[in-house]
C-alpha positions as CSV (number, residue, x, y, z in Angstrom):
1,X,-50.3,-24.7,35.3
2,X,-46.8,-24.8,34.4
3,X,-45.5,-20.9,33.7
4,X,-42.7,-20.7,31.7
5,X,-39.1,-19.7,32.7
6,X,-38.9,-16.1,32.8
7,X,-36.4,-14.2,31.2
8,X,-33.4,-13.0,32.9
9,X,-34.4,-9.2,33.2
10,X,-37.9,-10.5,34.8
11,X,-36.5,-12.5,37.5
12,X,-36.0,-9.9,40.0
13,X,-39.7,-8.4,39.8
14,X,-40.8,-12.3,40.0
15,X,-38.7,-13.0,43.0
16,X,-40.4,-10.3,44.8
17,X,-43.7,-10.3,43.6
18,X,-44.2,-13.6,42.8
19,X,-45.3,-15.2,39.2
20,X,-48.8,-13.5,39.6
21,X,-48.5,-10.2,41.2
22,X,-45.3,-9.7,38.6
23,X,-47.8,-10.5,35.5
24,X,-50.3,-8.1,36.6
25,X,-47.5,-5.1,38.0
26,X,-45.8,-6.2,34.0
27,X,-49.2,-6.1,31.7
28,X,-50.2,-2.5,33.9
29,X,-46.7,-0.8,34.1
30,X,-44.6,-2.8,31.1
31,X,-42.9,0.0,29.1
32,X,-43.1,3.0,31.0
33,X,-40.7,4.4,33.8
34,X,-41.0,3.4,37.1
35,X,-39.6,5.2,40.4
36,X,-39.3,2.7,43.3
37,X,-39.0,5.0,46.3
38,X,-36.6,4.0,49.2
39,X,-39.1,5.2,51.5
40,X,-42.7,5.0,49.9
41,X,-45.1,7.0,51.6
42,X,-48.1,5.1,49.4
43,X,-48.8,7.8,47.3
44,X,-47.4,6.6,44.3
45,X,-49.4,4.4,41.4
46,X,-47.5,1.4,42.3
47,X,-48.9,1.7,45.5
48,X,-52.3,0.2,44.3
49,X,-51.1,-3.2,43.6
50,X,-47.6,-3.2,45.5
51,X,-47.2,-3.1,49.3
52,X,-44.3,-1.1,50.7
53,X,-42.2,-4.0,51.7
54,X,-42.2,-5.4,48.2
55,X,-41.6,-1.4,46.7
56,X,-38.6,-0.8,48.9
57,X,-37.4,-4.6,48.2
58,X,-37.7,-3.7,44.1
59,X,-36.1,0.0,45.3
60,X,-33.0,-2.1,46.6
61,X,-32.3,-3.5,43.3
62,X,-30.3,-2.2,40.3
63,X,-33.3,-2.3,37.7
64,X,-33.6,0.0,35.1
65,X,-35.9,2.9,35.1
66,X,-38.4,1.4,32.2
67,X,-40.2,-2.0,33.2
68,X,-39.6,-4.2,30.5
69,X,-43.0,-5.1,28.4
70,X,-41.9,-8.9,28.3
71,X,-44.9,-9.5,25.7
72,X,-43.6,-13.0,24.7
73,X,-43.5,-14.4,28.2
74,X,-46.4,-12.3,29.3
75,X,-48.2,-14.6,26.4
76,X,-47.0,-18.1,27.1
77,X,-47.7,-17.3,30.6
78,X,-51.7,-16.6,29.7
79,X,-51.9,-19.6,27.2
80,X,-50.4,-21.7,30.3
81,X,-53.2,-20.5,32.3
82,X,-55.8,-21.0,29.6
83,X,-56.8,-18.0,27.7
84,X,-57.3,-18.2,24.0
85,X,-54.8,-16.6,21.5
86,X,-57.5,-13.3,20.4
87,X,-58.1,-13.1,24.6
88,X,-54.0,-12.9,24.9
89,X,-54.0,-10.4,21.8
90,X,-56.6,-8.2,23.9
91,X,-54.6,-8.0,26.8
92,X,-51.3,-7.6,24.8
93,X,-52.9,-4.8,22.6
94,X,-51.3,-6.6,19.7
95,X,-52.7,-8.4,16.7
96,X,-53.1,-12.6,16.9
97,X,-50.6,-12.7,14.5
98,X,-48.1,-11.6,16.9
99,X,-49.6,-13.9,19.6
100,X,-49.6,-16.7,17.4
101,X,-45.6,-15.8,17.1
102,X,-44.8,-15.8,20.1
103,X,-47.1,-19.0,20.9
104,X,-44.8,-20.9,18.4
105,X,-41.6,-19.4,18.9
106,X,-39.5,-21.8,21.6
107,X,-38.6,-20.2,24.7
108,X,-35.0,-19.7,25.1
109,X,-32.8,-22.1,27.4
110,X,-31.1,-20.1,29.8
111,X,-27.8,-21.2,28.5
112,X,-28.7,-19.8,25.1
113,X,-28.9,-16.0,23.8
114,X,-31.2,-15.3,21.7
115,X,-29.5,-13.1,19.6
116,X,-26.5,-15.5,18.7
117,X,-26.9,-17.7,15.6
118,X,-26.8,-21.6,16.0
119,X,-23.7,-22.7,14.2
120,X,-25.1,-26.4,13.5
């Protein structure tokens, strides 16, 4: 399986979790806020799929409050590991329409923003 390049506000949960841990910690805690504690004491809801070490690593970083929902990479990343668009759509709680979207919809190069307009 090749998972596609995540985008830039992903890397840090991916470079501590890993590609797999940070697709399951995304599709369970993807927009909503999330306290990393300093000094977890394992009582927290993160502490059922994150260890402490990896908590207080994501604690040391400047990430914003809300886990982003990443819903576009979340779905390239399932197609890559074989799941069918309505299985993707099930996970996503979206409609196939929107996986089919972000299916076709290139990934963007990391030199590129995806918000700036190609002038040629």
């Amino acid at each position: 399986m090749t998972a596609p390049r995540p985008p830039a506000q992903l890397e840090p949960y991916i470079r501590v979790l890993g590609p797999d841990l940070a697709l399951r910690f995304l599709l369970r805690f993807g927009g909503a806020p999330v306290y990393f504690a300093a000094n977890p004491k394992g009582r927290a809801m993160v502490s059922g799929i994150l260890t402490d070490d990896q908590v207080r690593a994501l604690a040391a970083m400047d990430l914003p409050r809300r886990v982003p929902t990443a819903k576009p990479w979340i779905a390239r990343t399932l197609a890559a590991q074989g799941l069918s668009g309505n299985e993707i759509a099930r996970r996503l709680h979206c409609s196939d329409v929107t996986v089919r979207k972000y299916l076709s919809e290139p990934a963007a190069s990391p030199a590129e923003d995806p918000r700036q307009p190609r002038l040629f």
